[in-house]
VOGU-3710 file (C-alpha; in Angstrom, 3 decimals, decimal comma):
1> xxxxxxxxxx> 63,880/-73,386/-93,173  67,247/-73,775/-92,424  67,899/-76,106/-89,466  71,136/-77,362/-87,802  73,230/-80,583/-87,332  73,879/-78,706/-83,242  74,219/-75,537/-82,109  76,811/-72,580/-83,433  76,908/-74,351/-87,016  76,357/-71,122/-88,321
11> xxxxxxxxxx> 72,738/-71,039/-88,982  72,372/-67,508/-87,814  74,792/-65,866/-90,427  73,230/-68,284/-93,072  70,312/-66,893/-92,698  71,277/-63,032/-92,713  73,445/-63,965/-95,845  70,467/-65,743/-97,569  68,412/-62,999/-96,588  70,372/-60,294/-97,918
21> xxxxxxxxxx> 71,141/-62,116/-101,314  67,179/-62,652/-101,566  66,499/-58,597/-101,099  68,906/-57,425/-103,882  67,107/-60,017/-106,016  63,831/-57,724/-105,886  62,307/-60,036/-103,056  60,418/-58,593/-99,969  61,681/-60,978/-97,714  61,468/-61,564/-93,947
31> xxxxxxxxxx> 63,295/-63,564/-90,806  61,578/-66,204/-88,773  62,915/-68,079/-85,645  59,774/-70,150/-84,030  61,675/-70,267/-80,673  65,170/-68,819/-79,591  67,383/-68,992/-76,461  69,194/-65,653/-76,155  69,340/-62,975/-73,239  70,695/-60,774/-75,775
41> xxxxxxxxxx> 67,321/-59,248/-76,866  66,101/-56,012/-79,124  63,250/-53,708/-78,851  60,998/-54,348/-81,805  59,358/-51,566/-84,015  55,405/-52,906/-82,197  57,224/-52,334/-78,752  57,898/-56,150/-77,826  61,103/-57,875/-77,664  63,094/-60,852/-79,669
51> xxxxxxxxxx> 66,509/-62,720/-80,167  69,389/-60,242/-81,596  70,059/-62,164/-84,119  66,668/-61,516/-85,622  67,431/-58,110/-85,353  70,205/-58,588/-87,517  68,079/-60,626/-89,860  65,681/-58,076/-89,826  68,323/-55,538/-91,163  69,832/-57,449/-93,730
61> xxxxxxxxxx> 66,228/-57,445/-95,263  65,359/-53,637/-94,707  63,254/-53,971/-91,941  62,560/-52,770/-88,933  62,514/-55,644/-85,718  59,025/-57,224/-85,354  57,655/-59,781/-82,543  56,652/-61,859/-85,588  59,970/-62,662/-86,540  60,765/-64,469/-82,958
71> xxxxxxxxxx> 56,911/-65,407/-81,470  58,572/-66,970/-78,632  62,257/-66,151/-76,527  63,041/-68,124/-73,945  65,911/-65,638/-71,623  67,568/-68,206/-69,034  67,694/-66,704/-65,506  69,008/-69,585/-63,741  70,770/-72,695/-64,836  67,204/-74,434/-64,568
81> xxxxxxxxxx> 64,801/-71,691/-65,363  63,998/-69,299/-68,275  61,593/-66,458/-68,883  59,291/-67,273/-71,359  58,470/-64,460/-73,745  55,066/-64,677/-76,327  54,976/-61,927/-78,966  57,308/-59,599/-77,573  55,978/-60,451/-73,720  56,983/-62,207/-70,526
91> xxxxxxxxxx> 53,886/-64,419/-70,292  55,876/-66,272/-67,439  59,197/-67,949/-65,820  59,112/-71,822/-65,777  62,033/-74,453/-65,114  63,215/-76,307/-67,630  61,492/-79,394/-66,608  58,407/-77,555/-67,040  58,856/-76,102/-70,114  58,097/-79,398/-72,081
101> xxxxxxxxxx> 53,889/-78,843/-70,750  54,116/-75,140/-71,622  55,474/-75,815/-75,237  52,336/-77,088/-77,131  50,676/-74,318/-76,163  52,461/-72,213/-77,878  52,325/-73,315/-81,330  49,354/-71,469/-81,962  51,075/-68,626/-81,673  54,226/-69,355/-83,497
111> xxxxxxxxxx> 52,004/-70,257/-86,830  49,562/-67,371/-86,150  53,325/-64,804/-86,721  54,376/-67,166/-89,496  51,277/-66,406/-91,309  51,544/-63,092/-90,802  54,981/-62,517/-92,416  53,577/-64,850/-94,581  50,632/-62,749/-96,076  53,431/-59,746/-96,424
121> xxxxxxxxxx> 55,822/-60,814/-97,508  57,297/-62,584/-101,466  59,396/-64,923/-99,125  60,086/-65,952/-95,038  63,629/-67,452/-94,321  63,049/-69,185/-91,210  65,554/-70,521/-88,912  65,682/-73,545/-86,191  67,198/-73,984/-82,950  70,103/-76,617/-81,829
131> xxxxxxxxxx> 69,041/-79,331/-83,830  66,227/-81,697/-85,361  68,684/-84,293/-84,541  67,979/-83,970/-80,954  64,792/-86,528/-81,090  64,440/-86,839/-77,284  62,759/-83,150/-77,881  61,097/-84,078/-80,689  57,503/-84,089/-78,477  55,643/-81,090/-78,890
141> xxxxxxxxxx> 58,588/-79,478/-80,483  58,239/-75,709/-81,921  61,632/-75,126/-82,896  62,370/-77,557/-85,679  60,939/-80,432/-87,331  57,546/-79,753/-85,569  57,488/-76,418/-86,598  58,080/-77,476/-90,171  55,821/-80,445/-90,294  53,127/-77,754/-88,915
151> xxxxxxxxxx> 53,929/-75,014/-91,402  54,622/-77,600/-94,254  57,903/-75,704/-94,625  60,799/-77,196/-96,224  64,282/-77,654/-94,739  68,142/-77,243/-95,539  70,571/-78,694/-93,083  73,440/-76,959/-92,627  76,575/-78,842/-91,241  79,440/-77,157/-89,172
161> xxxxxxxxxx> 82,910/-78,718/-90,892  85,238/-76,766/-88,702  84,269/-78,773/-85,428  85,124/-82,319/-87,123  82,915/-85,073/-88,422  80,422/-83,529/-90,555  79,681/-86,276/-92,590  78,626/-88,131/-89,429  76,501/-84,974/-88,532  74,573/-85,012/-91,448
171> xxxxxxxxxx> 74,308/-88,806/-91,725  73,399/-89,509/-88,405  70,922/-86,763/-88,367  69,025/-88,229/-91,231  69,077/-91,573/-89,823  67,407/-90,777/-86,134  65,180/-88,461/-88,014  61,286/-90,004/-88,214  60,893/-90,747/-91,714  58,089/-88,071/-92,399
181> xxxxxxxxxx> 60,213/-85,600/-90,828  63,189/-86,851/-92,732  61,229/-86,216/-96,102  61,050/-82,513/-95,679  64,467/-82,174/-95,699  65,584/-81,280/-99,468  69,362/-80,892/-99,008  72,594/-79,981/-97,209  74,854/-76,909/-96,777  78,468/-77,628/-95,531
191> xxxxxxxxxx> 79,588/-74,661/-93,484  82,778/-73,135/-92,084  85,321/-74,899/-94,524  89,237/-73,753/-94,041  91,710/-74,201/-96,814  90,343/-75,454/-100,698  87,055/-77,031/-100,467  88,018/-79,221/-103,292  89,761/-81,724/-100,584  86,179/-82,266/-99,533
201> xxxxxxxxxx> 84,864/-83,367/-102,877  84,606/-87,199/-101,887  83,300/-86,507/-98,864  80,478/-84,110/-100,041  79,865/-87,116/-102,633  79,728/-90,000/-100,065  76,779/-87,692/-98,271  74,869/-87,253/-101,054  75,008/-90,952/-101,997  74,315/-91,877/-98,167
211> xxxxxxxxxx> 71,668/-89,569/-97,975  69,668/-88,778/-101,082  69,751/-85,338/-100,490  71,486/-82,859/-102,545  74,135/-80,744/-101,445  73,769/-77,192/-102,410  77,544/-76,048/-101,669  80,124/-75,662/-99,577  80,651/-72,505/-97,727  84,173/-71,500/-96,656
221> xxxxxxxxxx> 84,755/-69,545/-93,207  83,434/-66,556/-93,491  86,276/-64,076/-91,648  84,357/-60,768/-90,941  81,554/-62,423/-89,394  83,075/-61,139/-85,954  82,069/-57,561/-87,062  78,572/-58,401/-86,967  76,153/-58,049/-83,925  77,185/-60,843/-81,431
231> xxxxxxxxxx> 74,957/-63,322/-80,379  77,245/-65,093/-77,879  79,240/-63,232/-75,476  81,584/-65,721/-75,974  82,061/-64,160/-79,839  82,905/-60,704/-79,043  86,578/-59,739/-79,603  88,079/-56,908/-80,090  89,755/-55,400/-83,315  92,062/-52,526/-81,369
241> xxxxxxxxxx> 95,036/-51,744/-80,433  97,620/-53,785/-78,131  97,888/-50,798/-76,055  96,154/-47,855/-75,761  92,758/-46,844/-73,623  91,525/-50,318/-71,927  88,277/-51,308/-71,543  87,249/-53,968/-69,787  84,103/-55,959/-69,495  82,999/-58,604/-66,513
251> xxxxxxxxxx> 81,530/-61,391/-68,435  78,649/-61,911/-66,363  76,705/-65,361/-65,962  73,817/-64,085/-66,898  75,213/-61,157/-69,314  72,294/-59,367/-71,034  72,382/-56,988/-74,305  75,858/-57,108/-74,566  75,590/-55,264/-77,986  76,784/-52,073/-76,001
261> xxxxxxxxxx> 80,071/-53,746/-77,019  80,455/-54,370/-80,151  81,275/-51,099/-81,475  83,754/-50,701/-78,989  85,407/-53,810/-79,544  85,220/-52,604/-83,629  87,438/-48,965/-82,580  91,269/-49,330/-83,447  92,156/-47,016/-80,300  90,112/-49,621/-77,662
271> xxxxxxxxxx> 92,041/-52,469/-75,998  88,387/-54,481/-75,251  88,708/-57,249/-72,849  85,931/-59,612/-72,004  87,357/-60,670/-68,439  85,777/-64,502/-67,924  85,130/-66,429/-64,618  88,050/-67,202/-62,139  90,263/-63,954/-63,874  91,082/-60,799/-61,709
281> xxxxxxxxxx> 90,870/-57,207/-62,752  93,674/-56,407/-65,192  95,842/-53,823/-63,332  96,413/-51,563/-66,206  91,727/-51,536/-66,956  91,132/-47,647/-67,686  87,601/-48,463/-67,997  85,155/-51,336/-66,289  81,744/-51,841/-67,776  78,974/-53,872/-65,613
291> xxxxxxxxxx> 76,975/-55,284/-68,663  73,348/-55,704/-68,641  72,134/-58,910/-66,720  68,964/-60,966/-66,419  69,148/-61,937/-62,835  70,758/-58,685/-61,357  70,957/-60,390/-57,767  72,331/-63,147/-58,958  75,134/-61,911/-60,943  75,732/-59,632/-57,991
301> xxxxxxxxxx> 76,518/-62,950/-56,087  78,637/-64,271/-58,967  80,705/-61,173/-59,498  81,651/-61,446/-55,573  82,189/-65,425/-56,022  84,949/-64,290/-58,682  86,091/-61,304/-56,096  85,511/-58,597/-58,848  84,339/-56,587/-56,238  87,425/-56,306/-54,111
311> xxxxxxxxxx> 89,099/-55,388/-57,858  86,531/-53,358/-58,749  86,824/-51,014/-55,230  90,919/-51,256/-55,673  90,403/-49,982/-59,430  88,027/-47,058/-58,424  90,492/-46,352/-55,426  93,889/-46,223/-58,150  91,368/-43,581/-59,876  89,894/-46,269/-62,888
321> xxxxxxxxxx> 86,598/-45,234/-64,469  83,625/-47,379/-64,411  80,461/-47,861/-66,168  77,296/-49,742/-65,249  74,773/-50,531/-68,204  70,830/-51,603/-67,106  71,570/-54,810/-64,438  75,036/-53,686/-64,045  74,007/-49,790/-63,083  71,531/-51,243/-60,555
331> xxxxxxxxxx> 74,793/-53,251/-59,026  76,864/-50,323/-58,987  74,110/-48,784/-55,737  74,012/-49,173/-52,413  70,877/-52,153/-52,204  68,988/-54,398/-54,537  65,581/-55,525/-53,085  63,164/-57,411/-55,036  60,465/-57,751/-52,483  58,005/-59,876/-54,918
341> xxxxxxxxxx> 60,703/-62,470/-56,282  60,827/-61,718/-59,437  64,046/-62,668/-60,544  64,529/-65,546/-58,274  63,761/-65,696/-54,283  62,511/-62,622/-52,611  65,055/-60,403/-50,532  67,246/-57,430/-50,835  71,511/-57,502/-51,146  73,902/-54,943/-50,615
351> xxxxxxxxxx> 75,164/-53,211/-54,277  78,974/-52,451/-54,773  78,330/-49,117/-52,736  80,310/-47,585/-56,207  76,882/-44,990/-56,379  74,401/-43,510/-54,262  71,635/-45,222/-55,240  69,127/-47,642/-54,086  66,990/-50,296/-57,239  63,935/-52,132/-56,311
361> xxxxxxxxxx> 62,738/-54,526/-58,537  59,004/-54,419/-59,976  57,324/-56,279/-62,234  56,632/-53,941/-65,022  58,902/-54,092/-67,699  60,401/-51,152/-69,398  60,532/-51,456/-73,632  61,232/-48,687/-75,413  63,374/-47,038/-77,881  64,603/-43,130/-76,734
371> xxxxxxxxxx> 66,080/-40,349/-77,978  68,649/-39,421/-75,228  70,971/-36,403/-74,511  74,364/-37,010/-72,922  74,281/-35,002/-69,965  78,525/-34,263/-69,941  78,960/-33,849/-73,524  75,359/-32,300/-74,806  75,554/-35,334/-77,944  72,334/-36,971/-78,680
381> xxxxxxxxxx> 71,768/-40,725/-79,413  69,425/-42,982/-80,313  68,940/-45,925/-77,316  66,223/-48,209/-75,794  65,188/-49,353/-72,488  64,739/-53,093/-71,886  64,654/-53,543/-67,762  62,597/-54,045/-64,924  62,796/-52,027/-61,619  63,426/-48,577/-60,574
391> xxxxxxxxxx> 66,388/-46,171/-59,256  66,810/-43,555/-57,179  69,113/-41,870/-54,738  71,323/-38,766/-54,127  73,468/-39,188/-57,349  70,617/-39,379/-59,710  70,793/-35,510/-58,996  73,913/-35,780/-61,375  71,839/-37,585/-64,637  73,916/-40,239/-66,613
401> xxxxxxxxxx> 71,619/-38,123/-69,738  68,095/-36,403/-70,252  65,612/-38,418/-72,264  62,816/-35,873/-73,192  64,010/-33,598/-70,941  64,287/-35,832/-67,965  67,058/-37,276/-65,944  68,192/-41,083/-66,609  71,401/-42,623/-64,932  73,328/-41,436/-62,185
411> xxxxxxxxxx> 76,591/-40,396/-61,868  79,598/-40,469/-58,640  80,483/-36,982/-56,793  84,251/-37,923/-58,259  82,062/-38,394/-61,768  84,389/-41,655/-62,076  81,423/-43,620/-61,766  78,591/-43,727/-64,189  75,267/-45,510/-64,585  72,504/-45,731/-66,996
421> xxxxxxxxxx> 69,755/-47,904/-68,085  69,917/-47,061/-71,575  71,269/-49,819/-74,051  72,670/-49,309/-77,492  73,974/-45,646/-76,904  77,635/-47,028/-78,581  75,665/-47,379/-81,928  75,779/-43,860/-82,649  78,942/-42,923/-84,254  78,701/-39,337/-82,651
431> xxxxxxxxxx> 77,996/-39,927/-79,279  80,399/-42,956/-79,452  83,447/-40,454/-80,746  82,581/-37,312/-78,035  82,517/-39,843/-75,432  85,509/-41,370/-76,144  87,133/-37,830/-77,215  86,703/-37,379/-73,623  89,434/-40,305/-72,122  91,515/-39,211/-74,950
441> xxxxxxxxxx> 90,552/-41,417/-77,691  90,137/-40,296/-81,470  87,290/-42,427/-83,036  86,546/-41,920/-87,191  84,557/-45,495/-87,064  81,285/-45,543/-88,776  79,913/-48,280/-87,472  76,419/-49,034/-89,180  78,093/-48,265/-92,391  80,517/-51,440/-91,186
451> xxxxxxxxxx> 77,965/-53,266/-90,481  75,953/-53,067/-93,637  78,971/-53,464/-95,575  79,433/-56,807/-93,795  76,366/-58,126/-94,868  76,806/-57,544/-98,509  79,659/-58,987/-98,171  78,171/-61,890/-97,013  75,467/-62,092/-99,123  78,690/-62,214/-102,133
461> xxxxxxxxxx> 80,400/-64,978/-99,928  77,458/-67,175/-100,157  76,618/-66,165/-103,641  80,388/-67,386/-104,722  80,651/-70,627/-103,218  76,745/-72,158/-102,821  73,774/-72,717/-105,503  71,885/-69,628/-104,081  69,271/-69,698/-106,464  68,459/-73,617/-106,654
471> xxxxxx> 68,570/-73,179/-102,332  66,011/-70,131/-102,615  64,128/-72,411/-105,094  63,338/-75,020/-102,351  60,772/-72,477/-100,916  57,206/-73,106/-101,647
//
């Protein structure tokens, strides 16, 4: 298990490197996150739903995404409240506060997938959450130490040099660490080194004396990680041009799936622009995606709080395109109701008026993986569903695309304005290329290929700089 001294140390790519280096040894090996906090979510193979950055796990071994790989997702819908999702499936949305009584609970179910992926597989790489060091959450904890203690799994730490004061990190986690949890830790990885890790030679020393544990490298920042599936909004940035066809995307509060993006931001003839809180419309946009959300009326409020919608109608009216994905088609209507309060208190709002449609909210959720048609350029593409409510209205007579034959997404009478409800269309390297052919954008990207190629070459990063096979050694 390899757990954290915090948050973004780098756990994630660790992980996806490890597991990578561990399939081209022969091993069947498999992902494992007890508990993650992501809105950025993918449709597993059994038809449930975990943390992308499974996902990416999953493909650096060969496998398809399972619910076994993250038993339980918690998707924040409010700064105090999360959905809580079991195996794939919203079991229910709690506050925060209340999460503590639901957590114990759960641990059946975490151990009953680890011992699953267990029985099928030569080796599970499993990964925490935040950190052990965090002892105030140590109660009924799922996510780190009391998963391990539970699983009798042992545990790396992995240290994050680039934000200052590792040592301390590492030091300090080991001493507020309860001594029987401190035991199963059998070592340390330093992570995100810039410049010659050499300079660090005392301090990697001084650790390992302080500590007793041994150090199994030093890992140097890793460059092309931003080519891989983001996790964080906050990570995506774009590789294009300067100039040349602008997209830009409102960085919702509560942005959802945002891996629609990252081939875009990969194409060398996209300007991508993740526009944050507080920061108006750029004047010279071509393009405006509305991302995927979890709280649809809620973002609604936010984008108006940031007065995206006045910039929004002025870029429409100047003759900009725009594009609504999933939450941020169903803003692009005329209403949102959501007459049982699902998503937070009952009511209906007024949309951006942008399409002729109307959403209501129900509490069946939609998970599925289609095989679409693009209704303006007649490419297929692979895509999945992952949304609650329903659409209709006068410009769902002009589809978005057909999925098995039938109409999905809506589109303007000026056909500047499109919506759809299908995630992950960007993914396939045809569609992605006629659908940019048609703003006048040449696209030769293959971006799979990319990514794949990223992971081996992350797998040789860690292979070059830690002990891979003394690290891959420490599992029982």
């Amino acid at each position: 298990m390899i757990q954290g001294t915090g948050s973004n140390v780098g756990k994630s790519m660790l992980v996806a490197g490890l597991c990578r280096a561990a399939r081209r040894r022969g091993l069947s090996v498999a992902p494992f996150k007890p508990q993650n906090m992501s809105n950025n979510a993918a449709v597993s193979a059994d038809g449930g739903e975990i943390g992308r950055a499974q996902a990416l796990q999953a493909l650096a071994c060969g496998l398809a995404p399972h619910t076994d790989m993250n038993p339980v997702l918690l998707k924040p819908e409010t700064d105090v409240g999360a959905q809580v999702v079991v195996q794939g499936r919203r079991r229910a949305t709690v506050k925060a506060r209340d999460y503590a009584g639901l957590k114990p609970g759960l641990l059946g179910a975490v151990l009953e997938s680890f011992g699953r992926l267990k029985a099928r597989h030569d080796l599970v790489i499993v990964e925490g959450a935040g950190s052990p060091a965090e002892v105030n959450l140590r109660k009924g904890d799922i996510a780190n130490m009391g998963f391990a203690r539970a699983a009798e799994v042992p545990v790396v730490l992995c240290g994050d040099i680039d934000r200052g004061g590792v040592i301390a990190q590492i030091i300090g986690t080991q001493a507020v660490l309860d001594p029987e949890d401190a035991a199963l830790v059998k070592g340390f990885v330093i992570n995100k080194f810039r410049g010659d890790p050499r300079l660090f030679d005392d301090g990697y020393a001084l650790i390992q004396a302080r500590t007793g544990w041994r150090g199994f490298g030093v890992a140097p920042w890793f460059a092309e990680a931003w080519r891989l599936p983001a996790e964080d909004a906050l990570d995506i940035r774009s590789a294009g041009a300067k100039t040349g066809f602008h997209i830009t995307c409102l960085r919702l509060s509560r942005i959802a799936n945002f891996d629609d993006l990252d081939p875009l931001a990969q194409e060398p003839g996209v300007r991508l622009t993740m526009l944050n809180a507080g920061e108006a419309l750029p004047g010279d946009a071509d393009l405006v995606i509305l991302p995927g959300s979890k709280s649809t009326r809620g973002d609604l409020a936010f984008l108006r709080a940031q007065g995206w919608d006045i910039d929004l109608a002025a870029h429409h009216r100047r003759g900009g395109h725009v594009l609504g994905i999933c939450g941020g088609y169903q803003m692009l209507g005329r209403t949102v109701a959501d007459p049982e309060g699902i998503e937070g208190p009952a009511g209906t709002d007024p949309g951006l008026g942008l399409l002729e449609i109307d959403t209501v909210m129900t509490a069946d959720k939609r998970l599925t993986e289609v095989t679409a048609r693009h209704a303006a350029t007649g490419q297929g593409f692979r895509g999945y569903e992952i949304h609650i409510g329903q659409s209709d209205g006068a410009d769902r007579a002009r589809p978005f695309a057909f999925v098995d034959a039938a109409p999905e997404g809506a589109v303007s009478g000026d056909g500047r304005v499109h919506g759809s409800y299908l995630h992950g269309m960007f993914r396939d390297d045809g569609f992605r290329a006629a659908w940019l052919r048609g703003f006048g954008v040449t696209s030769d990207l293959g971006y799979d290929a990319t990514v794949e190629a990223v992971l081996d070459a992350l797998a040789d990063h860690l292979e070059a700089h830690l002990d891979v096979e003394e690290l891959l050694s420490v599992a029982v």
